[in-house]
Structure formats: structure tokens, C-alpha cells
TIMAR-881230 format. One record per atom (N, C-alpha, C, CB): residue in three letters; x negated, y, z. Coordinates in pm, whole numbers, padded with zeros to 5 digits, always signed. Glycine has a CB too. Example, Ala and Ser with C-alpha at 12.3 -4.5 7.8 and 13.67 -1.06 7.14 Angstrom:
! TIMAR-881230
Ala-01319-00569+00780 Ala-01230-00450+00780 Ala-01320-00330+00780 Ala-01131-00447+00905 Ser-01285-00225+00708 Ser-01367-00106+00714 Ser-01290+00003+00787 Ser-01408-00060+00572 
END
This chain:
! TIMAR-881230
Unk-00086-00117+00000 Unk+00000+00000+00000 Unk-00090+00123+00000 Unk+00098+00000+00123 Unk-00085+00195-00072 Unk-00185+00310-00133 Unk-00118+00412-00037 Unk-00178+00353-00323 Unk-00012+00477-00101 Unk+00067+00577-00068 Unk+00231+00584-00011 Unk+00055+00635-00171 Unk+00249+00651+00048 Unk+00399+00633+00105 Unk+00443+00723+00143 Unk+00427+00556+00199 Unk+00554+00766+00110 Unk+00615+00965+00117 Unk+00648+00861+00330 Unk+00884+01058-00070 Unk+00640+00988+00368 Unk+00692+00993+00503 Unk+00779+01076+00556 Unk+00610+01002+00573 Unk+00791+01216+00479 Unk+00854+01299+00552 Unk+00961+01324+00443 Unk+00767+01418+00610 Unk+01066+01340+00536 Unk+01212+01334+00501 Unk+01236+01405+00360 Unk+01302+01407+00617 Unk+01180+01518+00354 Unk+01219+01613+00234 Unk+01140+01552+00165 Unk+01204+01771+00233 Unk+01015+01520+00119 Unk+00993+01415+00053 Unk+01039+01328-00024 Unk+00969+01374+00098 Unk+01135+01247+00080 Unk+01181+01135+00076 Unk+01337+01167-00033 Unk+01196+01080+00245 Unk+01382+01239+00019 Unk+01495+01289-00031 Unk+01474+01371-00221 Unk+01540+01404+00102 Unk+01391+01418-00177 Unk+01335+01500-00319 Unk+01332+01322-00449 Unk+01095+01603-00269 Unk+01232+01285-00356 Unk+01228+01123-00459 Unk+01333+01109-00507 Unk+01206+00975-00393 Unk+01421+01023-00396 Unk+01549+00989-00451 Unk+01645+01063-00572 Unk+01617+00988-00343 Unk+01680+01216-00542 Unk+01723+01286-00638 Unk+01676+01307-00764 Unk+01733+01373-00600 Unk+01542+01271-00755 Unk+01453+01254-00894 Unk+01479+01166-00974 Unk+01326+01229-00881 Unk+01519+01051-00918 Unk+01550+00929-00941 Unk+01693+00940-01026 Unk+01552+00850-00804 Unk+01776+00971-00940 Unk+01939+00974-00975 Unk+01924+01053-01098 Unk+02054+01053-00854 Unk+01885+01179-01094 Unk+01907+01269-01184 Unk+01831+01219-01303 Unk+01873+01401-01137 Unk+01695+01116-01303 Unk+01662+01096-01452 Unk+01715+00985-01493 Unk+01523+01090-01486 Unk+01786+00852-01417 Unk+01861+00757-01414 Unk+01977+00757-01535 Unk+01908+00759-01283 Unk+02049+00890-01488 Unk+02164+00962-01602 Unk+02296+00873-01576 Unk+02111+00946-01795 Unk+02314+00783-01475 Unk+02437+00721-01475 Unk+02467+00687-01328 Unk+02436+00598-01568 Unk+02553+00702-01257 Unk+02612+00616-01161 Unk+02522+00459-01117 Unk+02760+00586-01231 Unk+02479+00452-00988 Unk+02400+00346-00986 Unk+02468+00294-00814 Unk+02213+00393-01012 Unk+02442+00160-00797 Unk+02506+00111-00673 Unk+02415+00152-00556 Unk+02529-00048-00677 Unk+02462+00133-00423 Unk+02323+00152-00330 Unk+02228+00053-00313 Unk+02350+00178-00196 Unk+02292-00071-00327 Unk+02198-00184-00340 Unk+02091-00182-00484 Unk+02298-00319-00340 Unk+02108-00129-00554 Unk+02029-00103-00710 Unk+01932+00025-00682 Unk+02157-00056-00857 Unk+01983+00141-00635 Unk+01883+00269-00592 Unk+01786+00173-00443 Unk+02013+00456-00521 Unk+01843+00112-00342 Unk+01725+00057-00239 Unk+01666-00035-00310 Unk+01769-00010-00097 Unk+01683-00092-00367 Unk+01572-00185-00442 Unk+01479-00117-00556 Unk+01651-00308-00517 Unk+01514+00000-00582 Unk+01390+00080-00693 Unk+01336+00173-00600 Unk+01452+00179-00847 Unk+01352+00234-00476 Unk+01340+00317-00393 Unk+01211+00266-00283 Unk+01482+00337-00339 Unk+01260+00081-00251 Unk+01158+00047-00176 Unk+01085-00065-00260 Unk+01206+00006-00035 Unk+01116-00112-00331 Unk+01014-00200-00416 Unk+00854-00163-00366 Unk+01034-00161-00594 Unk+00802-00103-00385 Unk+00656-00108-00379 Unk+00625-00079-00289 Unk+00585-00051-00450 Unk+00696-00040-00163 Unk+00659-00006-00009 Unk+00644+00156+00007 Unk+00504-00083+00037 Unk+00694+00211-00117 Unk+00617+00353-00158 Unk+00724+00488-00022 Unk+00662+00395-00403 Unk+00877+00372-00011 Unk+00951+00452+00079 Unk+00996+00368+00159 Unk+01050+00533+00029 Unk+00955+00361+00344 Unk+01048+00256+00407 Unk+01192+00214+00420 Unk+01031+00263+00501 Unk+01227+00140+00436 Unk+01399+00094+00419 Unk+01478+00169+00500 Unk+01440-00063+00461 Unk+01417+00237+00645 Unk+01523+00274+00720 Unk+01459+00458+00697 Unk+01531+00182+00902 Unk+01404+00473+00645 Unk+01359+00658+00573 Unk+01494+00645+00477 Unk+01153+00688+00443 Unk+01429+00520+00327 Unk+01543+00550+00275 Unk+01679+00574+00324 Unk+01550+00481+00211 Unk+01757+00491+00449 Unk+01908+00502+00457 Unk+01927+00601+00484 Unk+01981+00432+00533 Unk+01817+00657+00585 Unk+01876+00730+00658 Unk+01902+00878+00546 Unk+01784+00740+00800 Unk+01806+00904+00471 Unk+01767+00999+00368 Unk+01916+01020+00301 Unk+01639+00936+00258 Unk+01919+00874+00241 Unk+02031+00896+00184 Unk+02188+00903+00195 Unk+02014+00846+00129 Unk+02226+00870+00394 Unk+02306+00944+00428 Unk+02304+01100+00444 Unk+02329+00893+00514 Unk+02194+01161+00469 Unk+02180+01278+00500 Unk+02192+01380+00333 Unk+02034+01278+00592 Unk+02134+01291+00266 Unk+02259+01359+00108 Unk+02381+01366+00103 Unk+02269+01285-00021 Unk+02428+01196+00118 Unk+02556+01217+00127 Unk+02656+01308+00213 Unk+02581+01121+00143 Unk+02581+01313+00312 Unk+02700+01392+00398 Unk+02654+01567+00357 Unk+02684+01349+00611 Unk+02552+01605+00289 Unk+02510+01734+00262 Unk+02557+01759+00138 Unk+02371+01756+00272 Unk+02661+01660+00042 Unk+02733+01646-00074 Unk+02624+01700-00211 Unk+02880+01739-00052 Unk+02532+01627-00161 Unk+02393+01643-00278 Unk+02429+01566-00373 Unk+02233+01592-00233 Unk+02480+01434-00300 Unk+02464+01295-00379 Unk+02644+01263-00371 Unk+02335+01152-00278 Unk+02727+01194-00425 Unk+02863+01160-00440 Unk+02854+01028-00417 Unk+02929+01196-00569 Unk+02942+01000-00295 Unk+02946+00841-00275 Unk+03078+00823-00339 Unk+02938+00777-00108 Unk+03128+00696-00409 Unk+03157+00686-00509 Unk+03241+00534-00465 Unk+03037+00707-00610 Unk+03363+00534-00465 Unk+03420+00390-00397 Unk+03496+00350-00496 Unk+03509+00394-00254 Unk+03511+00190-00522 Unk+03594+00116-00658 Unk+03680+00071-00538 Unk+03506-00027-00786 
END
């Protein structure tokens, strides 16, 4: 493991990078598995990250 964002805004910045070049609607189980794959973001940074979008209505949670 080389590198690993740690700090929250960081962490969050990633993710939105992600979504936004993605270009489509993606599940949460599909964004945590490209998010932590390489160890690059831990599993509980990511959740927590990405509740703290959701509830800051950065990100749209999205229910079928």
C-alpha cells in the first residue's frame, strides 16, 4: 500500500470525482468496491464519507 487519502475532504473530493466521470447512476456496493479496491480509501472513511454527502445532498441516494 503506497498511498492512502486519510482525511475526510480528501476522501470525499475522490469519490465525487469518481461519480461525476462515471456519467451514470451506480449502486453503493459497485462505488465501495472501486473506492476500496486497492486499499487507496479505508472501508469505514469511505461510509462514513459517503453518508456525509448524502446527507449534505452532494450525492442523491436513489431507492428502486
Amino acid at each position: 500500500m503506497a498511498l492512502q487519502l486519510k482525511e475526510k475532504t480528501d476522501v470525499k473530493i475522490f469519490i465525487l470525482y469518481l461519480l461525476m466521470n462515471i456519467g451514470k447512476p451506480i449502486d453503493l456496493v459497485t462505488l465501495n468496491d472501486i473506492v476500496v479496491q486497492d486499499e487507496f480509501v479505508n472501508q469505514f472513511d469511505f461510509m462514513d464519507c459517503i453518508c456525509e454527502l448524502v446527507e449534505a445532498g452532494a450525492v442523491d441516494k436513489i431507492t428502486i
